[in-house]
Z-matrix of the N, CA and C atoms (Angstrom, degrees):
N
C 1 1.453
C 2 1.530 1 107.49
N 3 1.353 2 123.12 1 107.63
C 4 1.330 3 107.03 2 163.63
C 5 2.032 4 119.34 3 -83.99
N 6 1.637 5 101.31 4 -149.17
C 7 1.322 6 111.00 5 -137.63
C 8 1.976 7 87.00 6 -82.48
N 9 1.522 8 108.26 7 -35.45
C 10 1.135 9 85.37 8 179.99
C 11 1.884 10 122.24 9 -95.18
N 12 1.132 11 107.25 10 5.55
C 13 1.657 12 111.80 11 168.54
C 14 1.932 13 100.92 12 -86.50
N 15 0.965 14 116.65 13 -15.71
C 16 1.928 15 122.28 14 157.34
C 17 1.706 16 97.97 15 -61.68
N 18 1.085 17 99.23 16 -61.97
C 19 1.808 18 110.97 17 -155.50
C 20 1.998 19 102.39 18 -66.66
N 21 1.284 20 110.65 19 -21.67
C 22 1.289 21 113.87 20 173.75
C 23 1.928 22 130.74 21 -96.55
N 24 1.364 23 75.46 22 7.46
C 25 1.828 24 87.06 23 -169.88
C 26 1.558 25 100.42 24 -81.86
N 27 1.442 26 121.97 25 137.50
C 28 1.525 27 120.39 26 -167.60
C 29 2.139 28 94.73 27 -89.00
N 30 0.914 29 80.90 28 151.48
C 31 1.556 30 100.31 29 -178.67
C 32 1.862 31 112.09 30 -18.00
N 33 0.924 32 99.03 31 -64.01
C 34 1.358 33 111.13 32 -174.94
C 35 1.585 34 94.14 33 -46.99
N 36 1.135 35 117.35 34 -92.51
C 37 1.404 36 138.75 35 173.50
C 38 1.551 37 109.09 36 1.38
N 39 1.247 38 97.04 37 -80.38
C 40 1.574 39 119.85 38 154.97
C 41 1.538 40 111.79 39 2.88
N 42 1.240 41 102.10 40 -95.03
C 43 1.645 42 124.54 41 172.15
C 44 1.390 43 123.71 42 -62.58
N 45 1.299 44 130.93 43 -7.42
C 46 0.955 45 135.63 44 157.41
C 47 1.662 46 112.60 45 -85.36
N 48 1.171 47 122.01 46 -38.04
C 49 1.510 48 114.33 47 170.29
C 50 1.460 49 115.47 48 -75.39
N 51 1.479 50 102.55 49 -22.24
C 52 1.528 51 83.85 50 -165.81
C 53 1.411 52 110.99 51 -134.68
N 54 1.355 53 110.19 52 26.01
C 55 1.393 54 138.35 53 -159.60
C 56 1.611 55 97.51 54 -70.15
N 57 1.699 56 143.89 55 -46.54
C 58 1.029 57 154.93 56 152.72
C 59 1.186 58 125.08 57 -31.08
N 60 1.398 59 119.02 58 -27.73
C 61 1.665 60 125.54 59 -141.89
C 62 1.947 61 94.91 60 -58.62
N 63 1.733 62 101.77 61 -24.54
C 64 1.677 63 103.12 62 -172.22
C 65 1.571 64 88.37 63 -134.15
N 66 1.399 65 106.02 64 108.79
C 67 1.889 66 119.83 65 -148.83
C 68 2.059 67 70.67 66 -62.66
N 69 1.879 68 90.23 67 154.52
C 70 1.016 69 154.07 68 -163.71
C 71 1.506 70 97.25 69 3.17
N 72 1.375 71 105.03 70 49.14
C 73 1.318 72 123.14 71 155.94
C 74 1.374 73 135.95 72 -112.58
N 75 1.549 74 125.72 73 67.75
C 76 1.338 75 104.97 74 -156.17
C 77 1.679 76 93.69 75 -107.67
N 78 1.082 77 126.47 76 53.98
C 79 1.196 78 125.71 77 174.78
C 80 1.330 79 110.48 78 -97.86
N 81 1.408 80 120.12 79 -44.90
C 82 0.989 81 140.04 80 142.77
C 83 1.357 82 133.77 81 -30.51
N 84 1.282 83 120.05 82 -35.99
C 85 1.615 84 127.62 83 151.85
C 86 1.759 85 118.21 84 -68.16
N 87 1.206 86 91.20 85 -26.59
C 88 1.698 87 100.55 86 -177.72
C 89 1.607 88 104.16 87 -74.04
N 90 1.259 89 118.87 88 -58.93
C 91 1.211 90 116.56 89 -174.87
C 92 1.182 91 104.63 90 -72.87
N 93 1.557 92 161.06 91 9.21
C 94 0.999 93 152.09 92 144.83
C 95 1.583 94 129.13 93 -83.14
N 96 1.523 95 103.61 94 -11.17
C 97 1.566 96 127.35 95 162.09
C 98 1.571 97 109.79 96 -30.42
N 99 1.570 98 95.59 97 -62.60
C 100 1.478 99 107.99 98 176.87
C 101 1.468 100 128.68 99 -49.46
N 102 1.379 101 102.29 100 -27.50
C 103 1.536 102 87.12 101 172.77
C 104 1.212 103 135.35 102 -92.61
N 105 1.753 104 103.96 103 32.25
C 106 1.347 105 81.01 104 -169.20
C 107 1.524 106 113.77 105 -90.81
N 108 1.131 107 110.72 106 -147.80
C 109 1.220 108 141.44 107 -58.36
C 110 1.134 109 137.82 108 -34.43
N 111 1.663 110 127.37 109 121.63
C 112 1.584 111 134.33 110 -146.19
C 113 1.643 112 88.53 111 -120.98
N 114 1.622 113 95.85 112 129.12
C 115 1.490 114 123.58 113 -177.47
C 116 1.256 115 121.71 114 -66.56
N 117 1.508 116 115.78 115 -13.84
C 118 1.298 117 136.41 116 176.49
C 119 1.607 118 130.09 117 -168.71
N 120 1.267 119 134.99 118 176.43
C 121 1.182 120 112.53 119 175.91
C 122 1.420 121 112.04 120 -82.18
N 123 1.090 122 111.36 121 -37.12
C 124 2.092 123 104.84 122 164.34
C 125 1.217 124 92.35 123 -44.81
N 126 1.258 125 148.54 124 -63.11
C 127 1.351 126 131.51 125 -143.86
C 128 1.974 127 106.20 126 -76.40
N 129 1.498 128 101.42 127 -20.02
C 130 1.680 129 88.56 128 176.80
C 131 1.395 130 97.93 129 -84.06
N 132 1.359 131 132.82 130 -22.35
C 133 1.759 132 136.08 131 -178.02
C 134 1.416 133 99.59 132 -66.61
N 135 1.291 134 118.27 133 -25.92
C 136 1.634 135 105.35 134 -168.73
C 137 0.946 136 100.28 135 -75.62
N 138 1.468 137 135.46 136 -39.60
C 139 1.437 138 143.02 137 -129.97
C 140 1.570 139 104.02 138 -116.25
N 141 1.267 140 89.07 139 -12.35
C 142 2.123 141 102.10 140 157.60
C 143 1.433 142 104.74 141 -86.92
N 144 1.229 143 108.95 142 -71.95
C 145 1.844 144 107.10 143 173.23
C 146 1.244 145 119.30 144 -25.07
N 147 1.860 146 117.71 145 -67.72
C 148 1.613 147 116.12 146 166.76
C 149 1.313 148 122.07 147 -28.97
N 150 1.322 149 123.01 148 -49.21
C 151 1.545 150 147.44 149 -147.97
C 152 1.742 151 77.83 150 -68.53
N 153 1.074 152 97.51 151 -67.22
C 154 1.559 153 103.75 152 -163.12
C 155 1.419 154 106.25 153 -79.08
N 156 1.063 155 156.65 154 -14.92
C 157 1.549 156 149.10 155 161.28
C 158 1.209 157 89.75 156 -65.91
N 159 1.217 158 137.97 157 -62.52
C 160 1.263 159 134.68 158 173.74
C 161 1.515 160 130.70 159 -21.22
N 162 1.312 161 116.92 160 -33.08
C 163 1.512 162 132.16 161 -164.21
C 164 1.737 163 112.30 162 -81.04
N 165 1.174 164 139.18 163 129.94
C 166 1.156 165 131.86 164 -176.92
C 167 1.923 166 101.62 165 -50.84
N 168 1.491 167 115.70 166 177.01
C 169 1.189 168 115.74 167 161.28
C 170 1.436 169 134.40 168 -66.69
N 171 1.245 170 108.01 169 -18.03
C 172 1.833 171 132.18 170 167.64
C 173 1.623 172 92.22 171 -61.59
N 174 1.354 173 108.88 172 -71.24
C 175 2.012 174 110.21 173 -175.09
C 176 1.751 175 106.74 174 -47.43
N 177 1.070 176 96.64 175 -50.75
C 178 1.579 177 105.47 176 -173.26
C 179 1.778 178 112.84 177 -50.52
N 180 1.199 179 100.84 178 -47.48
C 181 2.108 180 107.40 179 168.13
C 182 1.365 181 87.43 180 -48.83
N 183 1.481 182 112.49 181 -78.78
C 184 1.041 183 120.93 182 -141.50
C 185 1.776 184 103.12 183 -36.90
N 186 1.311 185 133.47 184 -67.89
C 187 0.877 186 162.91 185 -174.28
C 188 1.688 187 98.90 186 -22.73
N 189 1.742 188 95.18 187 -50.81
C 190 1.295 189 106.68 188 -169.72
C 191 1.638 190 120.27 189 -73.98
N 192 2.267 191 100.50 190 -31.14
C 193 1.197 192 106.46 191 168.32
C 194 1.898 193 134.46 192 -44.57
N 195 1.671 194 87.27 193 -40.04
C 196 1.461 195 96.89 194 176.34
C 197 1.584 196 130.93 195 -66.85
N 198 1.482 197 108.91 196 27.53
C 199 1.554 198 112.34 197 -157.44
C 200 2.072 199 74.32 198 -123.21
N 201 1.088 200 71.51 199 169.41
C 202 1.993 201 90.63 200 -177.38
C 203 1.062 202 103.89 201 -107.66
N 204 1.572 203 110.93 202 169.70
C 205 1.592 204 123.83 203 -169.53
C 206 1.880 205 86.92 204 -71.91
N 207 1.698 206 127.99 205 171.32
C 208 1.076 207 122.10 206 157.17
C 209 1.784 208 94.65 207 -85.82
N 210 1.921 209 96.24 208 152.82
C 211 1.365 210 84.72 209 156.70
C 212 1.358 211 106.87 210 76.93
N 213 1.408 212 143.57 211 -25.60
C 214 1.097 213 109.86 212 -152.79
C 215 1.671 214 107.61 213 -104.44
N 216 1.440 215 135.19 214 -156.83
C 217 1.541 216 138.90 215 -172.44
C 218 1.454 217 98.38 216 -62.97
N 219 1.437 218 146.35 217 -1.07
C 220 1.453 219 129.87 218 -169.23
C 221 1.737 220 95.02 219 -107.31
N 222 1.520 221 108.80 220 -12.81
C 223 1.673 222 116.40 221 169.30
C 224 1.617 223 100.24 222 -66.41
N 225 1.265 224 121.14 223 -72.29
C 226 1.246 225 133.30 224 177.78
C 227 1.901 226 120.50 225 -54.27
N 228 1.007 227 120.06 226 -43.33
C 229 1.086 228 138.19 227 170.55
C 230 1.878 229 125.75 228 -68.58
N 231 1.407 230 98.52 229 -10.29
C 232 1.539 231 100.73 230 160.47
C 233 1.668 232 96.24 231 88.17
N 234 1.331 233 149.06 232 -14.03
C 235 1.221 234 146.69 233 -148.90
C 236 1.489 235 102.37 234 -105.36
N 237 1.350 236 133.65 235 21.86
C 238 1.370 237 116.24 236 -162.90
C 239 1.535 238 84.19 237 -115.13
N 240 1.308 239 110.37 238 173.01
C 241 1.720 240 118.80 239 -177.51
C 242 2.140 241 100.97 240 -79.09
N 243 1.345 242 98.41 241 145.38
C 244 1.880 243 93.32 242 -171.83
C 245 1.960 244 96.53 243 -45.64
N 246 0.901 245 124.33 244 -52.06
C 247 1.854 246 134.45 245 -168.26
C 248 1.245 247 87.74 246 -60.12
N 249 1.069 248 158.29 247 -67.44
C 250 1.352 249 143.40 248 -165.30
C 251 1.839 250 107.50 249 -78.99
N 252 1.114 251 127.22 250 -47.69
C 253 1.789 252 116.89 251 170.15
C 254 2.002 253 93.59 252 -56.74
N 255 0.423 254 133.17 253 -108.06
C 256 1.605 255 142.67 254 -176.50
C 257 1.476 256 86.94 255 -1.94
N 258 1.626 257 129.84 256 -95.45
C 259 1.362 258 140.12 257 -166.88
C 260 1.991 259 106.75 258 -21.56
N 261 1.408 260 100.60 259 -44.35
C 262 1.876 261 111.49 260 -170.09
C 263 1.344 262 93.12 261 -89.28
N 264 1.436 263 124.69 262 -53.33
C 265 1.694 264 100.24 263 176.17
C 266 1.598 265 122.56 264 -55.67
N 267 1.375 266 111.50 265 -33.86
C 268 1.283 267 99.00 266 178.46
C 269 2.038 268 132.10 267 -52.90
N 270 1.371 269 75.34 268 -30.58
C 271 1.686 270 103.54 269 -159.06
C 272 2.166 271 87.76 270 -90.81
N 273 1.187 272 117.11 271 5.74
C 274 1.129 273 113.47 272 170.75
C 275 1.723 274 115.63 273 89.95
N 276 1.016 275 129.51 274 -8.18
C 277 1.377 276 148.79 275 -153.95
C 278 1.399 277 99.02 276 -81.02
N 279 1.361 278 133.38 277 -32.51
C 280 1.439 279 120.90 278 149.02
C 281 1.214 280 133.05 279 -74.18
N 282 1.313 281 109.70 280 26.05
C 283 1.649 282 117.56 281 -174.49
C 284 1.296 283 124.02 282 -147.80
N 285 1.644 284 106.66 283 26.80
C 286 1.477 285 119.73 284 -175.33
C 287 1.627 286 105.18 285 -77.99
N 288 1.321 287 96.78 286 164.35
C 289 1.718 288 102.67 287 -175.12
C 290 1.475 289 91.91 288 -88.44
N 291 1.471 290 99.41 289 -171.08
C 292 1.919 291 111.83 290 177.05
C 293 0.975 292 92.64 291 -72.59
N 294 1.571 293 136.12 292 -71.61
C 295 1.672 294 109.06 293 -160.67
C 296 1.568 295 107.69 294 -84.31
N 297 1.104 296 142.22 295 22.58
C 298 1.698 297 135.03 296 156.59
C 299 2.175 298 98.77 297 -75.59
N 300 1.744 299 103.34 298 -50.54
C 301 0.987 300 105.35 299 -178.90
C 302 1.593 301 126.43 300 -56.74
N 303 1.584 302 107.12 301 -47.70
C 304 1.694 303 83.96 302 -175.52
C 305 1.992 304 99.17 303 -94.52
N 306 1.538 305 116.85 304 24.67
C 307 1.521 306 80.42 305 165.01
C 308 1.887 307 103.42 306 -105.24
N 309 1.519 308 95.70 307 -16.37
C 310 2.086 309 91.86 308 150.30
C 311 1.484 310 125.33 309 -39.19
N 312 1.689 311 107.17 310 -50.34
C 313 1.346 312 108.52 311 -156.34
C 314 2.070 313 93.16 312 -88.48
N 315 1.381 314 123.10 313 -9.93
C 316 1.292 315 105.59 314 -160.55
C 317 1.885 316 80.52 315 -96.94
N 318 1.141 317 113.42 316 -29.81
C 319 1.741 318 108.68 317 -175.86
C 320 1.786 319 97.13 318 -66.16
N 321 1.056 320 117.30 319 -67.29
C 322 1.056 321 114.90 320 -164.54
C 323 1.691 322 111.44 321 -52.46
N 324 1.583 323 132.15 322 -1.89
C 325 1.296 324 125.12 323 -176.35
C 326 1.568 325 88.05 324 -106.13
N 327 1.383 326 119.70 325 -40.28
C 328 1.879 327 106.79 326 172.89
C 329 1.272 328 118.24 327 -55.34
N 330 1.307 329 140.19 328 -44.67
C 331 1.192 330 158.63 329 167.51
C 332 1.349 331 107.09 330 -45.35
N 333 1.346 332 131.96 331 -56.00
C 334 1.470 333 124.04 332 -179.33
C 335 2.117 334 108.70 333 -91.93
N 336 1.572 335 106.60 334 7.08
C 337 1.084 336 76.77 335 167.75
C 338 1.843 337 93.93 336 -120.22
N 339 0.772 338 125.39 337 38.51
C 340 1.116 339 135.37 338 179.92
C 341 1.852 340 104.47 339 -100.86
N 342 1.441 341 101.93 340 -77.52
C 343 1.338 342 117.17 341 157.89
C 344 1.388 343 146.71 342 -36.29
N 345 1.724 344 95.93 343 -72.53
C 346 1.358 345 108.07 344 160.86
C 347 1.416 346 96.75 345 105.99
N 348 1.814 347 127.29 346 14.43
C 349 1.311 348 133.98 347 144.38
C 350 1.010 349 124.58 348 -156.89
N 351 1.352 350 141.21 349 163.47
C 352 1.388 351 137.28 350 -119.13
C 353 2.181 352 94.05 351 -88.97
N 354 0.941 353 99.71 352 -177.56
C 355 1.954 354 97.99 353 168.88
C 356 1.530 355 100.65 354 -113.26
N 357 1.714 356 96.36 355 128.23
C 358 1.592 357 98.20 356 175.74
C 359 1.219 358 93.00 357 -119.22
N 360 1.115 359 110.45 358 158.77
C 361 1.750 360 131.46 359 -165.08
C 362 1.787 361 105.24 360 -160.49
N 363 1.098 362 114.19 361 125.57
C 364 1.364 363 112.12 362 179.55
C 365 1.328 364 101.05 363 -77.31
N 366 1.561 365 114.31 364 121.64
C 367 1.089 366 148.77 365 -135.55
C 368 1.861 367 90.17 366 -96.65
N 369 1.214 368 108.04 367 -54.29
C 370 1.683 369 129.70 368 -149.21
C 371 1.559 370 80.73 369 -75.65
N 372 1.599 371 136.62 370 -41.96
C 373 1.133 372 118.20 371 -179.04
C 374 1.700 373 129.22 372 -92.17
N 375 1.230 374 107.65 373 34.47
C 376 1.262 375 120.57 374 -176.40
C 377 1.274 376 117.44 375 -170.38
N 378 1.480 377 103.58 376 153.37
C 379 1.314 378 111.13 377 175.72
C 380 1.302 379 134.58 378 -84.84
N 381 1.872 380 126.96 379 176.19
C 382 1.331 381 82.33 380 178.83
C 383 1.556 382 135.32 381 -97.79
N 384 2.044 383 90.67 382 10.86
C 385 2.189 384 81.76 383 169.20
C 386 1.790 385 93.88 384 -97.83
N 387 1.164 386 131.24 385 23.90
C 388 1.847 387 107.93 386 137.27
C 389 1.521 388 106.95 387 -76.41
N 390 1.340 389 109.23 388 -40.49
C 391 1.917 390 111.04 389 -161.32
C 392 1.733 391 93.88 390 -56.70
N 393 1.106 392 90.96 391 -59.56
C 394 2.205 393 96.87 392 -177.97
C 395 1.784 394 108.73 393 -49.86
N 396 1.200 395 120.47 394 -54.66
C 397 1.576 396 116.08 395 160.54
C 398 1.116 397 128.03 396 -40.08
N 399 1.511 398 106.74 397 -66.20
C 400 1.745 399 111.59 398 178.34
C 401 1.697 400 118.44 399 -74.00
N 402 1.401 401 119.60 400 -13.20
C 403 1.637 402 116.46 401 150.09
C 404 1.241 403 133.78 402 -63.22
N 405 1.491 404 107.46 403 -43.62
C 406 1.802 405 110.79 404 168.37
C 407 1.460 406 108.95 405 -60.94
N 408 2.001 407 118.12 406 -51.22
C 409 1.204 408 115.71 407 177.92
C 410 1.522 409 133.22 408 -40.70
N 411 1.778 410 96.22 409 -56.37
C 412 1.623 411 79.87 410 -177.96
C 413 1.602 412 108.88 411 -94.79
N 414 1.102 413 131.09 412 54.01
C 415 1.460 414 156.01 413 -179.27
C 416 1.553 415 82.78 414 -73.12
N 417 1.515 416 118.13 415 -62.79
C 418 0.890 417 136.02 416 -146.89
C 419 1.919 418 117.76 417 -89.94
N 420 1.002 419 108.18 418 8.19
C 421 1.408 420 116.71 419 -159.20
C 422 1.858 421 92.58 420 -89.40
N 423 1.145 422 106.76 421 -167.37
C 424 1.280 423 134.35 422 162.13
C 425 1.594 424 141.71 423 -95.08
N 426 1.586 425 125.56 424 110.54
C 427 1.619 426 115.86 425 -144.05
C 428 1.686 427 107.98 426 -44.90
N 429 1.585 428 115.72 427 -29.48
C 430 1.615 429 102.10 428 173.19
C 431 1.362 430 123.65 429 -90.29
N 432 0.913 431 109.24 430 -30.39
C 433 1.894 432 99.85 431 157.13
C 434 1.320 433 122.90 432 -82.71
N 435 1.113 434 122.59 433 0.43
C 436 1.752 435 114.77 434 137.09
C 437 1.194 436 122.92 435 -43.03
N 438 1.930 437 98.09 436 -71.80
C 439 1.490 438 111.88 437 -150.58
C 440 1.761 439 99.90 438 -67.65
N 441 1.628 440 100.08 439 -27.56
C 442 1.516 441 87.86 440 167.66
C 443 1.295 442 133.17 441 -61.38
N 444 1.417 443 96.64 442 -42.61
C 445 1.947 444 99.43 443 177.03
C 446 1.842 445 119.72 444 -62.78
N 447 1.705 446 100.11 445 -34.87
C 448 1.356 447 117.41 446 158.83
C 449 1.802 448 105.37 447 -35.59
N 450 1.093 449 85.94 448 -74.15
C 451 2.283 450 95.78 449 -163.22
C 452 1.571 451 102.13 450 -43.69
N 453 1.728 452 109.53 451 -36.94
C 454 1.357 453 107.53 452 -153.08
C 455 1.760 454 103.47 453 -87.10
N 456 1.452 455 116.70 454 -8.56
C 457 1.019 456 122.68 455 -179.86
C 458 1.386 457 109.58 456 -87.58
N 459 1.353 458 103.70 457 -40.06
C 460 2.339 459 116.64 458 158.52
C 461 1.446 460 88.69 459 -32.05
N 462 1.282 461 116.80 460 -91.02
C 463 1.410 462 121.26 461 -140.83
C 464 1.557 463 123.66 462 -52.41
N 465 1.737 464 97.79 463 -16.07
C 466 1.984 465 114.58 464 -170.87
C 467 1.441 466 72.45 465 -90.43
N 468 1.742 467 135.61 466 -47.68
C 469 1.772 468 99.79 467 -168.69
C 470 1.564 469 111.63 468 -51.91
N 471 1.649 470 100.28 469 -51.96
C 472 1.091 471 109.45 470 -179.15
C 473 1.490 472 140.69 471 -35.04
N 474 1.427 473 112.43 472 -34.34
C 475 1.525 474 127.59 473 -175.79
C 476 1.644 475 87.51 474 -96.97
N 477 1.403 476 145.62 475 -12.88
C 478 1.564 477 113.82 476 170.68
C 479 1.309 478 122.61 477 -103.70
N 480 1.699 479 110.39 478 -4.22
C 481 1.421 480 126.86 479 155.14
C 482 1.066 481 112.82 480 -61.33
N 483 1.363 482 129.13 481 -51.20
C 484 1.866 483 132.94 482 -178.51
C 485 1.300 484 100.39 483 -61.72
N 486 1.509 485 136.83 484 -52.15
C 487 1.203 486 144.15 485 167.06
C 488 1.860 487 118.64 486 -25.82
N 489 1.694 488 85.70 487 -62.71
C 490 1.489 489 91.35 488 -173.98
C 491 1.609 490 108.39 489 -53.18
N 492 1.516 491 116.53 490 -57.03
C 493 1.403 492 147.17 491 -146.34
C 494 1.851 493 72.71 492 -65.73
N 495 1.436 494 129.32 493 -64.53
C 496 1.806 495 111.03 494 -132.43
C 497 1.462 496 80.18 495 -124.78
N 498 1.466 497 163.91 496 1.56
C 499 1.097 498 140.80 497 161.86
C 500 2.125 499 116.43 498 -104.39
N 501 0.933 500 82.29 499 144.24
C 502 2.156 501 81.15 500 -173.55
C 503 1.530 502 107.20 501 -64.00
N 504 1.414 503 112.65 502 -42.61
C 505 1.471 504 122.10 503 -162.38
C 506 1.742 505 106.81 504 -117.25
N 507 1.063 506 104.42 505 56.97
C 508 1.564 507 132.03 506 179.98
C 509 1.243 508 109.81 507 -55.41
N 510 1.489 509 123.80 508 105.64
C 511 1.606 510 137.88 509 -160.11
C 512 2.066 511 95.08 510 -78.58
N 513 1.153 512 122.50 511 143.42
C 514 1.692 513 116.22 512 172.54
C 515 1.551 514 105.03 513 -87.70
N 516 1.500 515 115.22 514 -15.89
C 517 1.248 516 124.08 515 160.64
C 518 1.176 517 142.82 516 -74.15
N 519 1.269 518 143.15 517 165.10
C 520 1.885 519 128.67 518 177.82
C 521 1.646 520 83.91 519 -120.47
């Protein structure tokens, strides 16, 4: 699909293809409907990014709330959105041993009670002993340079979901 079969999709349509691009956020696709017509696909990524720089820090959690534990029973359990089971299998996350698994599942419960939302990490660009490194690491950070590194890791899912969805030869890289 290129930029102008994006720019011609009626509302509905719209949000139904691309309703994910910021997991189980497609509100955010909705309100960006409006702008189109977008000159490129960076230009519909910008106008997701804005959307969301835009959002107070309350929107911004929120944003972050809607992401899943890594790794955890909704991987195994079938409940995760297809872009996120796919995104964690790739990155190995369905294939941790017993002790990779519960020191995932004991980081990932410090991390959200530390915070107060889950750790997203673009999944598709890492493996999973970076994901196990960079969970203990920013364990340690500060709640706004989290949620920042959080958003900024949204937006890299975000730009390889748009990728997948509207380019044929979809790079796993940015």
């Amino acid at each position: 699909m290129d930029i102008s079969a994006v720019n011609a999709l009626p509302y509905e349509d719209f949000v139904n293809i691309f309703g994910n691009v910021v997991e189980k956020c497609p509100i955010i696709t909705a309100a960006v409907w409006s702008m189109r017509p977008f000159a490129s696909l960076s230009a519909l990524e910008a106008a997701i990014s804005e959307f969301i720089d835009a959002l107070p820090e309350s929107g911004k959690e929120g944003i972050l709330r809607c992401h899943p534990d890594l790794a955890s029973r909704d991987l195994h359990g079938g409940t995760l959105t297809r872009e996120s089971r796919e995104e964690q299998a790739r990155a190995g996350l369905d294939a941790l041993s017993s002790a990779e698994a519960s020191r995932m599942a004991q980081l990932n419960v410090e991390y959200k009670e530390r915070f107060k939302f889950p750790f997203v990490i673009c999944a598709r660009m890492n493996d999973k002993a970076n994901i196990l490194r960079q969970l203990s690491e920013r364990c340690g950070n500060e709640r706004a340079a989290e949620r920042a590194r959080g958003i900024e890791e949204v937006k890299k899912i975000c730009r390889l979901r748009l990728q997948g969805l509207v380019l044929t030869d979809a790079p796993n890289k940015l």
